[in-house]
TORFI-99409 format. One record per residue (C-alpha): x, y, z; residue number from 1. Coordinates in steps of 0.5 Angstrom, whole numbers, plus 500, padded with zeros to 3 digits. Layout:
BEGIN
REC east north up resi
REC X Y Z NUM
...
//
This chain:
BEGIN
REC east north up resi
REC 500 500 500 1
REC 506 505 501 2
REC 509 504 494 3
REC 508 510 490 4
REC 504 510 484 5
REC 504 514 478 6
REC 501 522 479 7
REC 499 527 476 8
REC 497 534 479 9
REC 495 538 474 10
REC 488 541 475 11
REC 488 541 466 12
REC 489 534 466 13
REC 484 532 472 14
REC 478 538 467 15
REC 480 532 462 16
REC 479 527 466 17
REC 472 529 469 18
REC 469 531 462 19
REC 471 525 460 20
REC 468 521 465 21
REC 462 526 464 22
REC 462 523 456 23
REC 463 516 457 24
REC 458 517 462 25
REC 452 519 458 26
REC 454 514 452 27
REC 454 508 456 28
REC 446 510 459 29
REC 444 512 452 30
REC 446 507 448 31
REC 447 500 453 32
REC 439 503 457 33
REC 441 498 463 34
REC 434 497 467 35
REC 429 503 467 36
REC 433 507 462 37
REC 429 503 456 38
REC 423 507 458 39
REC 425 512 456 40
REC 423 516 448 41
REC 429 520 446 42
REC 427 525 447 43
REC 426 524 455 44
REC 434 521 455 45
REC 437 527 452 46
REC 434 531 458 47
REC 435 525 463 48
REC 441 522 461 49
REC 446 528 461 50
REC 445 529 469 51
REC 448 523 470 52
REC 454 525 467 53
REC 455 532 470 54
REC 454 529 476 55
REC 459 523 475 56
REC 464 529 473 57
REC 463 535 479 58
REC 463 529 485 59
REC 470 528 480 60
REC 472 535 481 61
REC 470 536 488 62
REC 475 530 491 63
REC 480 534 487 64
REC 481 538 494 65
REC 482 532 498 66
REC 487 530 493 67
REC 491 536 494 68
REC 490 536 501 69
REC 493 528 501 70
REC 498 530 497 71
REC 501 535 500 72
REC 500 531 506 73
REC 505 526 504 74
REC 510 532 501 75
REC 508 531 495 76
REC 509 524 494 77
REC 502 519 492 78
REC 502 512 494 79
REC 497 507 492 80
REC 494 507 498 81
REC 492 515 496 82
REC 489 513 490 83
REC 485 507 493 84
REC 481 512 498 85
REC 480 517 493 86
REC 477 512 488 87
REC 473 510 495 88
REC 471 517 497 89
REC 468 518 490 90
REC 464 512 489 91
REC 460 514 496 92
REC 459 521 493 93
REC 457 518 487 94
REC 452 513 491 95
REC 449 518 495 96
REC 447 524 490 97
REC 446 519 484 98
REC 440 516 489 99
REC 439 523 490 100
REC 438 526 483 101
REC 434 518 481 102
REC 429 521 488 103
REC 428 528 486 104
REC 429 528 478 105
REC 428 522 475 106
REC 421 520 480 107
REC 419 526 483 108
REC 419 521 490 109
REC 414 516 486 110
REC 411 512 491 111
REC 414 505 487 112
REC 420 507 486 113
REC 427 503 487 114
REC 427 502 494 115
REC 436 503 497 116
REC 438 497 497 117
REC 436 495 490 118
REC 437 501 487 119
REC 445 500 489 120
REC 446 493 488 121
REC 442 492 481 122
REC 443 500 478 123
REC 449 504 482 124
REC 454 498 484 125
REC 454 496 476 126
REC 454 502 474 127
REC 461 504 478 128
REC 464 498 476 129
REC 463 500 469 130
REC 466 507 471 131
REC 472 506 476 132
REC 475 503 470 133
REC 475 509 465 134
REC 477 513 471 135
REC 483 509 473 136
REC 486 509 467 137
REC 485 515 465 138
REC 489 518 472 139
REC 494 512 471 140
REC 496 514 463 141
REC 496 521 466 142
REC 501 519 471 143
REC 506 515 468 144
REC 505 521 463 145
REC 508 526 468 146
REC 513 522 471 147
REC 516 521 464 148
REC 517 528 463 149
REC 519 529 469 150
REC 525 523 469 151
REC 527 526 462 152
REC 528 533 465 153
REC 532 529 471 154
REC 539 530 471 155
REC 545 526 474 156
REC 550 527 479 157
REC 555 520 477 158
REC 560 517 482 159
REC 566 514 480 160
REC 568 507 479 161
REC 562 503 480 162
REC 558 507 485 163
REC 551 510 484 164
REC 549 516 482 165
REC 544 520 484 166
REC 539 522 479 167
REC 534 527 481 168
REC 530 534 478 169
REC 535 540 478 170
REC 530 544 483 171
REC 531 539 488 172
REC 538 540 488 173
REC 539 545 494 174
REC 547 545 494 175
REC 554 540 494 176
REC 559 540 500 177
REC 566 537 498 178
REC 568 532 503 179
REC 575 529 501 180
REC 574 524 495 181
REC 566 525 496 182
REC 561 530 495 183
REC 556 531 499 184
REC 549 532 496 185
REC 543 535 499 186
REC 537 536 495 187
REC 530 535 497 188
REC 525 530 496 189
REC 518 532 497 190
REC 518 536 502 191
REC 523 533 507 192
REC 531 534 506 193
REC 536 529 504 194
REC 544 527 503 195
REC 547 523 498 196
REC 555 521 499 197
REC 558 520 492 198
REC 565 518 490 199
REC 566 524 486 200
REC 569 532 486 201
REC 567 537 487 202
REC 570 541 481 203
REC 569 536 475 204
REC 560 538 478 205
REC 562 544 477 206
REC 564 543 470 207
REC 559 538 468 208
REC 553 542 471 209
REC 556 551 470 210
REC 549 553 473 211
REC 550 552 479 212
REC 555 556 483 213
REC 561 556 486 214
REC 561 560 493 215
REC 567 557 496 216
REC 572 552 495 217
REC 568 547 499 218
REC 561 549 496 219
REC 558 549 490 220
REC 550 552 490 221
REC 543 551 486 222
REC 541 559 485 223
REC 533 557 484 224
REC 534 556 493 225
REC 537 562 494 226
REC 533 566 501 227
REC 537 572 503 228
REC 545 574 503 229
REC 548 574 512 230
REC 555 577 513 231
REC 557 576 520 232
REC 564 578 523 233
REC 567 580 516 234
REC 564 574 513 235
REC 559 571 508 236
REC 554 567 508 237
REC 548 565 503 238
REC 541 562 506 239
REC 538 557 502 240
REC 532 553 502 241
REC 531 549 509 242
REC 536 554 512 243
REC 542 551 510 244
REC 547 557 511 245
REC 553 556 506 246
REC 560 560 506 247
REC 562 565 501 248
REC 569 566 500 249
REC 572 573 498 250
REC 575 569 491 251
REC 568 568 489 252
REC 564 573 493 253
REC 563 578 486 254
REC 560 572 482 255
REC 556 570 486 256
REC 553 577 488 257
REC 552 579 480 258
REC 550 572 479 259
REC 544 574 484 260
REC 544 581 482 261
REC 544 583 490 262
REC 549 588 492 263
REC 551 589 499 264
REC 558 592 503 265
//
């Protein structure tokens, strides 16, 4: 249940995905007519038939904001657990105002209506079942399409010799401390700060990655985490993302400042 699943957070993706489901929605009814839709002329389908596809794509896009809120409960991670409760907490909104819209819209309360428990197993559980699968794909094919895009936009940090290299997004790297033969690379994952060891040197990086900066003979800086410039006792420092305080020495002081476009004494 902890293992990551594919993920796409892009509102644009997910409007996608609703108007799909609204279509698919609306051509399943109309043209299979499970039950009680056989009754209906059609004329009487095409002003019925089409609630239940706006309805399937708002529920949709009402969980969205639980989505959010999970997703940056895990920072910004998603995991199959995550996706299994999204899909359960949309299928009981889906019950719950389809049963609702079948009440009010469809029958006007009509005493010979479907009674809950047989409009669930006969209409609404068979219906979802037809659904989930549409929504499932839909969100899965746009996930793996993000974390596609997302490895080729990775870059590489290689380690010497047989040891491993760490691959990760350019904006995640907060900065690389040289540590004698090694590197050390901080970098964030979701939310949370991260160190890597790599048998490597400090100035072959700086020549296979020139925009990063190098702010001292033991550093080198990733601009994008830049905070705020903190001189104390005549020397320099730079705040980056999770107040990681990093030395300026005199030799590198006025690249870094044009670099930055900050001017201070």
């Amino acid at each position: 249940m902890t293992k990551k699943y594919p993920f796409d957070p892009s509102i644009k993706h997910h409007l996608l995905i609703a108007l799909g489901l609204a279509v698919w929605i609306f051509m399943f009814l109309f043209f299979t007519e499970p039950l009680d839709v056989s009754d209906l002329n059609t004329t009487e389908k095409l002003t019925y038939l089409p609630g239940y596809g706006v309805i399937g794509a708002g529920l949709y896009l009402l969980v969205l904001p639980f989505q959010n809120w999970l997703f940056k409960r895990n920072s910004t991670q998603w995991f199959l657990i995550n996706e299994i409760t999204l899909l359960l907490v949309f299928s009981i909104f889906s019950i719950v105002v389809i049963r609702f819209y079948y009440l009010i819209i469809i029958v006007d309360w009509h005493p010979n209506r479907y009674d809950f428990w047989y409009h669930l197993k006969s209409i609404l559980l068979p219906a979802l079942l037809t659904i989930l699968p549409i929504l499932i794909i839909g969100r899965y094919a746009f996930g793996k399409y993000k974390n596609k895009k997302l490895e080729q936009q990775k870059i590489e940090i290689q380690g010497e010799g047989n040891y491993e290299s760490l691959r990760l997004l350019q904006d995640d790297l907060i900065c690389i401390q040289s540590s004698d033969n090694y590197i050390e690379v901080f970098y964030l994952d979701g939310i949370t700060l991260k160190k890597s060891i790599i048998r490597n040197t400090l100035s072959k990086v700086s020549e296979t990655f020139p925009q990063f900066l190098r702010t001292h003979r033991s550093f080198i800086v990733n601009p994008f985490h830049f905070q705020s410039w903190k001189t104390e006792k005549g020397k320099h420092f730079l705040t980056l993302s999770q107040s990681l305080e990093i030395p300026v020495s005199k030799t590198y002081i006025d690249n870094i400042k044009s670099k930055l476009h900050f001017t201070t004494d």
